[in-house]
C-alpha positions as a printed NumPy array, in Angstrom:
array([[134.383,  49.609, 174.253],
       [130.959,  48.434, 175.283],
       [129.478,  45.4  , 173.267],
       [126.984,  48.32 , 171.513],
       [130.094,  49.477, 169.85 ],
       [131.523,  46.33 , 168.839],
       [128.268,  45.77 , 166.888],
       [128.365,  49.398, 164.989],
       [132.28 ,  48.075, 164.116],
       [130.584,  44.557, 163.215],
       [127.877,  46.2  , 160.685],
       [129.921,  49.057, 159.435],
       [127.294,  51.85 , 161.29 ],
       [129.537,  55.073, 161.275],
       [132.3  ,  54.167, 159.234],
       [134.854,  57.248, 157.924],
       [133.354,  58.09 , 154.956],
       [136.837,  58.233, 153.488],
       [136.624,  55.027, 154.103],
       [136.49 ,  52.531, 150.426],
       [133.635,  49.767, 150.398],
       [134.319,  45.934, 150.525],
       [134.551,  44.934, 147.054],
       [133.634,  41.375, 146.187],
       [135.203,  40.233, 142.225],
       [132.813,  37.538, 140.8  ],
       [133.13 ,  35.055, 137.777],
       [130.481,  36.846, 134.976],
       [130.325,  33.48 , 133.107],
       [130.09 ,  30.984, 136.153],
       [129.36 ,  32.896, 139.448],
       [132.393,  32.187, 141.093],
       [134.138,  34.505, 144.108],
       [137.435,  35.422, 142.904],
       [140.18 ,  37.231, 144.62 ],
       [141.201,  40.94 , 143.931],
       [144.152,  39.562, 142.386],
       [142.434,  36.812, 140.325],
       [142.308,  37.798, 136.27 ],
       [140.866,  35.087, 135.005],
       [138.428,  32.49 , 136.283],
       [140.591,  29.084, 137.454],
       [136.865,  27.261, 136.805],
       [135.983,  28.468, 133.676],
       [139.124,  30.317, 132.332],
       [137.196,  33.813, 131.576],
       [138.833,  36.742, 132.049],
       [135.229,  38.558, 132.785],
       [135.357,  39.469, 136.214],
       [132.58 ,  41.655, 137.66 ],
       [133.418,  44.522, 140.772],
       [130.575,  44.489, 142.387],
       [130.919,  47.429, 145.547],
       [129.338,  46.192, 148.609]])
């Protein structure tokens, strides 16, 4: 693989289109990243967490 191909891996150019999006989760009240598995906010204890498709 030439270093041309490691950056289209790098930036996602010609992904499967099968392929699902990165997904970051996000505290709604305070901003914070949260995990996928994360229900509630360990800063601010809501349980509004935004999916927000990347």
């Amino acid at each position: 693989m030439s270093s041309f191909d490691g950056l289209f891996s790098v930036i996602g150019i010609g992904r499967d289109s099968t392929e699902q999006p990165p997904i970051h989760y996000e505290c709604r009240r305070c901003g914070k990243t949260l995990s996928k598995r994360d229900t509630v906010c360990p800063l601010c204890g809501s349980t509004d967490v935004a999916e927000i498709q990347l």
